[in-house]
Backbone as JSON, one array per atom type, in Angstrom:
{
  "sequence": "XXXXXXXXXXXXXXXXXXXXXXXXXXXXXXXXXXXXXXXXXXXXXXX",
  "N": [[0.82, -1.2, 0.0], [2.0, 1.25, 0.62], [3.74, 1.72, -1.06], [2.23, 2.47, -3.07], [0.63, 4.8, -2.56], [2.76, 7.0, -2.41], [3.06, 7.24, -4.7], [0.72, 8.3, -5.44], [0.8, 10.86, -4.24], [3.19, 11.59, -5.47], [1.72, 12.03, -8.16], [0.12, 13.97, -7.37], [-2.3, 13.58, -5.86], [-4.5, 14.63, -3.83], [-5.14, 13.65, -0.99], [-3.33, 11.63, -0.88], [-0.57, 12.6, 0.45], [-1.35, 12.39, 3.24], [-2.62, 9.71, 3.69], [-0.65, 8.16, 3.56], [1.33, 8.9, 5.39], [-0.22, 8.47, 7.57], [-0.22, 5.29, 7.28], [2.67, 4.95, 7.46], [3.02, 5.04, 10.13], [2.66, 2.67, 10.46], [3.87, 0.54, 9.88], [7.08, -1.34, 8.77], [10.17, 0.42, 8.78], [11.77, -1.0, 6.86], [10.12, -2.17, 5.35], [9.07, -0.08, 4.51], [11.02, 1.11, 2.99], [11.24, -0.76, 0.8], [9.26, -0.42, -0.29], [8.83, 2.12, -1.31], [11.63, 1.42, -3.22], [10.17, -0.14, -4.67], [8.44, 1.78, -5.68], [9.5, 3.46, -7.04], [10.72, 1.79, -9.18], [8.45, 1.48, -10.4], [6.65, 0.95, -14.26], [4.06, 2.74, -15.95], [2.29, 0.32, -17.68], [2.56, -0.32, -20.8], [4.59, 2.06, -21.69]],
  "CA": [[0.0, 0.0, 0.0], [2.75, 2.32, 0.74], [4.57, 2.49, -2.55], [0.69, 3.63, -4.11], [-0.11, 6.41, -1.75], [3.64, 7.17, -2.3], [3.22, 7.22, -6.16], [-0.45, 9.08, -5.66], [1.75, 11.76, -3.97], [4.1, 11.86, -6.89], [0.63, 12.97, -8.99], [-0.82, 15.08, -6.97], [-3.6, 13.59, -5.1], [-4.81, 15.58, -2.54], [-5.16, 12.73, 0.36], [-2.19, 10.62, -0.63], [0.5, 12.4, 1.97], [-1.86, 12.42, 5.09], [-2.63, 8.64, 3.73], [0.89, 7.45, 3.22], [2.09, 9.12, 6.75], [-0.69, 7.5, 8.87], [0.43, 4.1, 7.33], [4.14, 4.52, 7.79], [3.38, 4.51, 11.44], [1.98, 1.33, 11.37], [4.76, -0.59, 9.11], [8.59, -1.53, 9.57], [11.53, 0.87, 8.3], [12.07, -1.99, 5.99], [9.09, -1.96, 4.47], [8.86, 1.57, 3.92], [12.56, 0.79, 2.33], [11.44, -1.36, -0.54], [8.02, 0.3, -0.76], [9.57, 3.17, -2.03], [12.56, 1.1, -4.05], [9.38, -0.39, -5.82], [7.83, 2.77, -6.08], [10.68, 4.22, -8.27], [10.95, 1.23, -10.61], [7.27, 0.95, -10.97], [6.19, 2.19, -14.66], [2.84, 2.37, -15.88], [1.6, -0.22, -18.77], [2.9, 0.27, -22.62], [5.02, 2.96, -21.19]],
  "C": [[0.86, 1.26, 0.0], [3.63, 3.18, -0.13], [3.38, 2.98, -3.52], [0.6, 4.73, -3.44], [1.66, 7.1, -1.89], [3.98, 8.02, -4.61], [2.01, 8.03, -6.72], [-0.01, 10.3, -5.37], [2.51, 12.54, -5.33], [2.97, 12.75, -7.9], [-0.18, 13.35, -8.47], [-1.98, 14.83, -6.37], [-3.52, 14.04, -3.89], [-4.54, 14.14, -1.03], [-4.4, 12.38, 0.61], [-1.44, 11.21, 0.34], [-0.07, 11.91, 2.92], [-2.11, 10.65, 4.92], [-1.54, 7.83, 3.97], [1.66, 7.38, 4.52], [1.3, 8.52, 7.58], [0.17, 5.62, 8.61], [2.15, 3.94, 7.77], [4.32, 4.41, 9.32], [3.0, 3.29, 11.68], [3.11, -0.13, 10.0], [6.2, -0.46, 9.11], [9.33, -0.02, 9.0], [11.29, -0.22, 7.16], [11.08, -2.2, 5.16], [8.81, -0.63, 3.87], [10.07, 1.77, 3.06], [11.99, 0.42, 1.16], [10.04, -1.14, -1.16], [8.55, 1.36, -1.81], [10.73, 2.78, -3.27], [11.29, 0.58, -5.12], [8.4, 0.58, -6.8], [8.64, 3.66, -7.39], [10.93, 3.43, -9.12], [9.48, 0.91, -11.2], [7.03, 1.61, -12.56], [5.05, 1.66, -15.51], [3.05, 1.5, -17.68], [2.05, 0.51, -19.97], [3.5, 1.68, -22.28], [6.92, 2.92, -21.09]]
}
């Protein structure tokens, strides 16, 4: 969940930070690590 609200951020949706920061309190360092490493190689479809 954390590399979408991370990547909704990236385009501008209004909710995604306040969404993205409640979850990072509730998941490791380490997950928030490769959330984000997946978030930067994600790219969209025929793209």
């Amino acid at each position: 969940m954390y590399q979408w609200y991370g990547l909704a951020v990236t385009n501008g949706e209004k909710p995604a930070p306040m969404l993205r920061d409640v979850l990072a309190k509730q998941v490791t360092s380490a997950h928030i690590a490769e959330a984000k490493q997946l978030a930067g190689e994600w790219k969209p479809k025929g793209k």
